[in-house]
Structure formats: structure tokens, C-alpha cells
C-alpha positions as CSV (number, residue, x, y, z in Angstrom):
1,X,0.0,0.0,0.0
2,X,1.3,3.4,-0.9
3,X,0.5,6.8,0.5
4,X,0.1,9.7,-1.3
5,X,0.4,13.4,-0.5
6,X,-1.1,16.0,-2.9
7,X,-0.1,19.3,-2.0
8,X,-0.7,22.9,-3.6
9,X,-0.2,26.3,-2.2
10,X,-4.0,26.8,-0.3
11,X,-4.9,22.9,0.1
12,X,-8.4,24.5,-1.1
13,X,-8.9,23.4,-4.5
14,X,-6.4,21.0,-6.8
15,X,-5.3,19.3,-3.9
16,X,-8.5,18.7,-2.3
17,X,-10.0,17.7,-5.6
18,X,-7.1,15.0,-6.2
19,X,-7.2,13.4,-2.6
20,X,-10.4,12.4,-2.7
21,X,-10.5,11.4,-6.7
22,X,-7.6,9.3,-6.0
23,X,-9.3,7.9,-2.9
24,X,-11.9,7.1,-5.2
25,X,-9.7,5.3,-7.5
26,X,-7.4,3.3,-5.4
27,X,-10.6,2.3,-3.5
28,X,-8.6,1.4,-0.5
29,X,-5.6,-0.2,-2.2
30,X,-3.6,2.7,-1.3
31,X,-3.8,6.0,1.2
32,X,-4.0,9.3,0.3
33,X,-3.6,13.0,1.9
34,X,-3.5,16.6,1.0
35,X,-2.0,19.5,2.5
36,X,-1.3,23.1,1.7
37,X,2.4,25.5,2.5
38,X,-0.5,28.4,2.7
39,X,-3.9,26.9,3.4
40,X,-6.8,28.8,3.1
41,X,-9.3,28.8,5.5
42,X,-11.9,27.0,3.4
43,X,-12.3,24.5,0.5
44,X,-13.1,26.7,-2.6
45,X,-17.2,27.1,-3.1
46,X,-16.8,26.4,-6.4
47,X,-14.0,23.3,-6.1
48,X,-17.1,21.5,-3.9
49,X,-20.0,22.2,-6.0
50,X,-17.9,20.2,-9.1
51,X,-16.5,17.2,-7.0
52,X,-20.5,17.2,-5.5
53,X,-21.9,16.6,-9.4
54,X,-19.5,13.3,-8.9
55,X,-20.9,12.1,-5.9
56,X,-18.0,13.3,-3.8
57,X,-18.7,15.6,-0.6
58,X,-15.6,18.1,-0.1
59,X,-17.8,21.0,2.2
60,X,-16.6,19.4,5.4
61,X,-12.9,19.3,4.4
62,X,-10.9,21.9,6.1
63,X,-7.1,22.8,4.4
64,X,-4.3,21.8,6.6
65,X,-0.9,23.3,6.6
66,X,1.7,20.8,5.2
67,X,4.0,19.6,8.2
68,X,7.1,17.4,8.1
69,X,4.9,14.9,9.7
70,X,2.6,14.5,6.9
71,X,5.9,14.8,4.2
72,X,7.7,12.2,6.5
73,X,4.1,10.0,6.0
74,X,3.9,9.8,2.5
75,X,5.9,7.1,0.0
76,X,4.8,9.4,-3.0
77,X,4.3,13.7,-2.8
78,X,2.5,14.5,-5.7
79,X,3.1,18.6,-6.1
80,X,0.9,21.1,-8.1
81,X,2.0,24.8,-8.2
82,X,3.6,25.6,-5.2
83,X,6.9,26.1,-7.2
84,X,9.5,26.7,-4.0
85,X,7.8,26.3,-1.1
86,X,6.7,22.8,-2.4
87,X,8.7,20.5,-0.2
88,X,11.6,18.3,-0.6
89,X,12.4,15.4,1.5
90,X,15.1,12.8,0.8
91,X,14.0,9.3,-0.2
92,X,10.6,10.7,-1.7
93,X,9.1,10.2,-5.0
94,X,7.9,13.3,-6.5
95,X,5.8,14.0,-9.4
96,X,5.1,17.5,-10.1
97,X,1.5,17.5,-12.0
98,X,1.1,21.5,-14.1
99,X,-2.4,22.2,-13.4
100,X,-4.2,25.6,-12.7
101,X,-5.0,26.7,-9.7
102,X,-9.3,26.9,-9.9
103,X,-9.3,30.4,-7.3
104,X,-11.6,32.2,-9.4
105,X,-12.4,30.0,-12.2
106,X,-15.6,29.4,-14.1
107,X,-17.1,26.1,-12.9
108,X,-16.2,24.6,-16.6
109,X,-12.9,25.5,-16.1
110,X,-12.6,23.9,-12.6
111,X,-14.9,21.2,-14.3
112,X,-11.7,20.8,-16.7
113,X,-9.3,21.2,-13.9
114,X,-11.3,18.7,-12.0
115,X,-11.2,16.0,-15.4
116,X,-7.7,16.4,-15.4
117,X,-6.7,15.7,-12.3
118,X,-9.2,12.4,-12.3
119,X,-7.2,11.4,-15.1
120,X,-3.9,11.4,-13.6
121,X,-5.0,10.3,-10.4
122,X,-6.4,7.0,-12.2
123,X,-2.9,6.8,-14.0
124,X,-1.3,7.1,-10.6
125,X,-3.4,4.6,-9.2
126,X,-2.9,2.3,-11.8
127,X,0.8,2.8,-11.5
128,X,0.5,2.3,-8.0
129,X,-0.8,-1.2,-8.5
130,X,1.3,-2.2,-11.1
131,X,4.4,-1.2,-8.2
132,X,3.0,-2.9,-5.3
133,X,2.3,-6.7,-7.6
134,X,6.1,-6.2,-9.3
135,X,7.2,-5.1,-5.5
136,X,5.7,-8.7,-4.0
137,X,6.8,-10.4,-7.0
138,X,10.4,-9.6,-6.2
139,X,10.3,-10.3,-2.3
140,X,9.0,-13.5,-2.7
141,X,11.7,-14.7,-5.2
């Protein structure tokens, strides 16, 4: 089982969004958590009404502050526009995913935003799997 740390800037929108898609997608296979180096004080209005037309409830979230805790936690930090204050610890796997941040946005664009990230969070997920089978095949040679 993997764990997985999104983390933006806010923790109010792409983060948010990709935490709970991927929790969707690894449906328990793996763990996920998102965190923010400036979290807002709220989950953006507009990031819940898009992740509630897929059946996902985000309006109770609150954004967390990233911690060395939660970077210490995770196998895999999955970074998304916080540029230099994005975290680097040693022994991690990053990916750095280019997505736009949805403050402000239309809801088709965070719509788009929000298909995005679903797609690469089911790629991850998939990759994910594909680590874990080749990781037991290999310990139990």
C-alpha cells in the first residue's frame, strides 16, 4: 500500500480535488492526503460544487498546513504549483503535476481542472498497483 500526499499552495482546490479522486480510484488499495504550504481557511465554493456533481462531498474538508509529519508520512508527494515552497524530502518520490489553480475560475474550467486531475489520479493509481504486484513479485523470489 502506498501513501500519497497532494499538496498545492491553499490545500483549497487541486489538492482537495485530487485526494479524494484518488481515494476514489485506489478504493482502498492505497492511502491518500492533501496538504497546503499556505492553506486557506476553506475548501473553494466552487472546487465543492464540481466534486458534489461526482458524488464526492468536499464542504466538510478543512485545508491543513503541510508539516514534516505529513511529508515524513507519505511514499509518494504529488506537487501542483507551489513552485519553491513545495517540499523536498530525501527518499521521496515526486511528481510534479502542471495544473491551474481553480481560485476564481468558471465552474467549466474547474470542471476541466477537475477532469484532469481524475485522469492522472487514475494513471497514478494504476501505477501504483502495477508497483506494489512487481514489489511482491520480487520479495518473494
Amino acid at each position: 500500500m502506498a501513501r500519497v500526499l497532494f499538496v498545492c499552495k491553499q490545500n483549497a482546490g487541486r489538492s482537495q480535488m485530487s485526494q479524494a479522486l484518488f481515494e476514489r480510484a485506489a478504493n482502498g488499495r492505497h492511502q491518500a492526503r492533501s496538504a497546503g504550504t499556505r492553506p486557506a481557511e476553506q475548501v473553494h465554493g466552487v472546487v465543492v460544487d464540481v466534486m458534489r456533481e461526482q458524488g464526492i462531498d468536499l464542504s466538510a474538508r478543512r485545508p491543513q498546513k503541510l508539516t514534516d509529519d505529513l511529508g515524513q508520512w507519505a511514499d509518494v508527494v504529488v506537487t501542483m504549483g507551489c513552485g519553491d515552497e513545495c517540499p523536498y524530502i530525501a527518499g521521496k518520490k515526486y511528481i510534479d503535476w502542471d495544473l491551474q489553480d481553480p481560485e476564481g475560475k468558471s465552474v467549466g474550467e474547474v470542471r476541466a481542472i477537475r477532469n484532469d486531475i481524475n485522469a492522472r489520479v487514475q494513471q497514478l493509481a494504476s501505477d501504483l498497483d502495477t508497483a506494489s504486484v512487481a514489489d511482491s513479485r520480487s520479495s518473494a523470489s
